[in-house]
N, C-alpha and C positions, 0 to 999 in steps of 0.2 A: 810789556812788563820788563824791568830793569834787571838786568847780570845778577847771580844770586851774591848776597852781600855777607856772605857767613864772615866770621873772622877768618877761618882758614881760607876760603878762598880770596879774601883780601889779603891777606901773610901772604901771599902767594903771587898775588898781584904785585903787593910791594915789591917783593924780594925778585921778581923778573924785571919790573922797572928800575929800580936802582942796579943792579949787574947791566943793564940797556946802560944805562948812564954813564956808571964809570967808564964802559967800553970806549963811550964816545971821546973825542981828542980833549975837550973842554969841562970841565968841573960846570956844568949847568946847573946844579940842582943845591949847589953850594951847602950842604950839610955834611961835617965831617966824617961820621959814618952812619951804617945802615938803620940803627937806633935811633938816632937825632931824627933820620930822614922817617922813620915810620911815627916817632911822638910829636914830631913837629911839622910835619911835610902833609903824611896822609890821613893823621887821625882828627885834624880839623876841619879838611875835606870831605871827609867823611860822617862828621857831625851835621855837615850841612846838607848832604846830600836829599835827607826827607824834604825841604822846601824845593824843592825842584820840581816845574809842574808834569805832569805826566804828558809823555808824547812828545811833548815841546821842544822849540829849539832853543838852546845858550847858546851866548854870544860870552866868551873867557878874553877881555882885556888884557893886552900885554905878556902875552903867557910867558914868555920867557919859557922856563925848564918843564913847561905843561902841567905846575902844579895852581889851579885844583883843578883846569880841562878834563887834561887824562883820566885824574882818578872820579871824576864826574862820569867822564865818558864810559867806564869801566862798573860803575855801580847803574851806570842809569843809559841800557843798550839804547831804552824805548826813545832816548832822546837824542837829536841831533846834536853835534855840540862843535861850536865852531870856534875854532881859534886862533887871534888875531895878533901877530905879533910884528914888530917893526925892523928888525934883526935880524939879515939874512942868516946868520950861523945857526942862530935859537932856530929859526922856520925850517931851516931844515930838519936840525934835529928831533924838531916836532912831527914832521912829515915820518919820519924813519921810524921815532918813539911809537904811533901810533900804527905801524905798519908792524915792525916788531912785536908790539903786545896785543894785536890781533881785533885792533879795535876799528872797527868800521864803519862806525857812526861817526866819528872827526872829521871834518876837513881844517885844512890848515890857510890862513889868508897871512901872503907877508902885506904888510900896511900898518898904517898906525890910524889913531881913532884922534880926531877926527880926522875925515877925510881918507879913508878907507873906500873904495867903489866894490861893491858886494856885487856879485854874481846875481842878474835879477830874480831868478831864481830862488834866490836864500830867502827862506820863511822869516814873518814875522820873529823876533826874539820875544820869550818866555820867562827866562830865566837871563840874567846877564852876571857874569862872576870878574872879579877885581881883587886880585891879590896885594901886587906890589906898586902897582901905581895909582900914583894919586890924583883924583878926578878932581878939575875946576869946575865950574858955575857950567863954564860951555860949552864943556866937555857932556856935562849929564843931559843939556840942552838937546846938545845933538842928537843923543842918542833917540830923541823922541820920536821921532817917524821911520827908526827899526822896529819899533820896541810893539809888543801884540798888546790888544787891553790889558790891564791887572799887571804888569809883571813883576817879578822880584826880584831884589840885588842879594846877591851870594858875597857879603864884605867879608874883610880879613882887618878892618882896620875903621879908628872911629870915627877920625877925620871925615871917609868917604860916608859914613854910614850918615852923618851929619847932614851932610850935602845932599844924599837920596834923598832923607825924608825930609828937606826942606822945599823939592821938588814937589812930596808930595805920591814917592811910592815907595812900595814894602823894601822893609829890604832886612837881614837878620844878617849876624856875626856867630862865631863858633862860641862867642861868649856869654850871648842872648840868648833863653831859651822860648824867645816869642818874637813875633816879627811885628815891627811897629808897620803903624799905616797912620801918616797924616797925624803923629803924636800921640796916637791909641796903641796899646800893645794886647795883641789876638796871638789866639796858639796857631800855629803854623798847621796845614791840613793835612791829616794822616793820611789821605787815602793818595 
């Protein structure tokens, strides 16, 4: 079962990750204050969080400033949540952000997708989250012999969501309140 997801204990969450942030040398999370960073940063993260399957592991694209990773990793303990960023500065800061806010299901991969060499180790992906970059044709290609049966894209944006389901898997935005499949749109599963 995932981290309890009350609003106080997300206020809580946020307000330890952003004081994490500023502390660090570089403006990562590029929101100019703690407001913008909780209406814009975490509360659409957090809308997404129920399509995430239980257990499972994410695979977070390009994390950059670990937003939606972190705050995935933080409502959803039960899940591994891996994140793959290309930038040694951001990989570190990720490394440190999740060590800080006591999250222990993360691990952090510097590399860029494609072409990333995963620990063999590293489960099938679940869930897979993409914020700020933009997936090509061969990009979503690739990802297909990470990826576990069924899984679902966690988008921030419509372009990519495009592209998922032309592939042909689920995938939901913070502004869809149902997750397409294959041009069909189904309520996402509570349990």
């Amino acid at each position: 079962m995932g981290a309890p997801s009350s609003a106080a204990t997300l206020d809580q969450f946020a307000a330890r990750y952003w004081d994490f942030a500023r502390r660090f040398p570089a403006n990562l999370l590029g929101y100019r204050d703690e407001p913008a960073f909780r209406a814009e940063g975490i509360a659409p993260c957090a809308a997404l969080e129920p399509a995430i399957p239980r257990g499972g592991a994410l695979l977070d694209l390009g994390s950059g400033g670990g937003l939606p990773g972190l705050v995935f990793a933080f409502l959803r303990s039960d899940a591994r949540v891996h994140l793959l960023e290309p930038r040694h500065k951001r990989w570190v800061f990720l490394r440190e952000a999740a060590a800080a806010l006591g999250l222990a299901n993360v691990t952090s991969h510097l590399g860029q997708w494609p072409g990333c060499a995963f620990p063999t180790a590293t489960p099938p992906f679940n869930a897979v989250s993409i914020r700020a970059l933009k997936l090509t044709a061969a990009m979503v290609e690739a990802l297909r012999p990470r990826l576990a049966p069924d899984p679902v894209f966690l988008l921030f944006h419509e372009d990519n969501f495009a592209r998922v389901k032309a592939a042909g898997w689920r995938a939901v935005t913070p502004d869809r309140n149902a997750i397409a499949l294959n041009g069909r749109n189904s309520q996402p599963d509570s349990d």
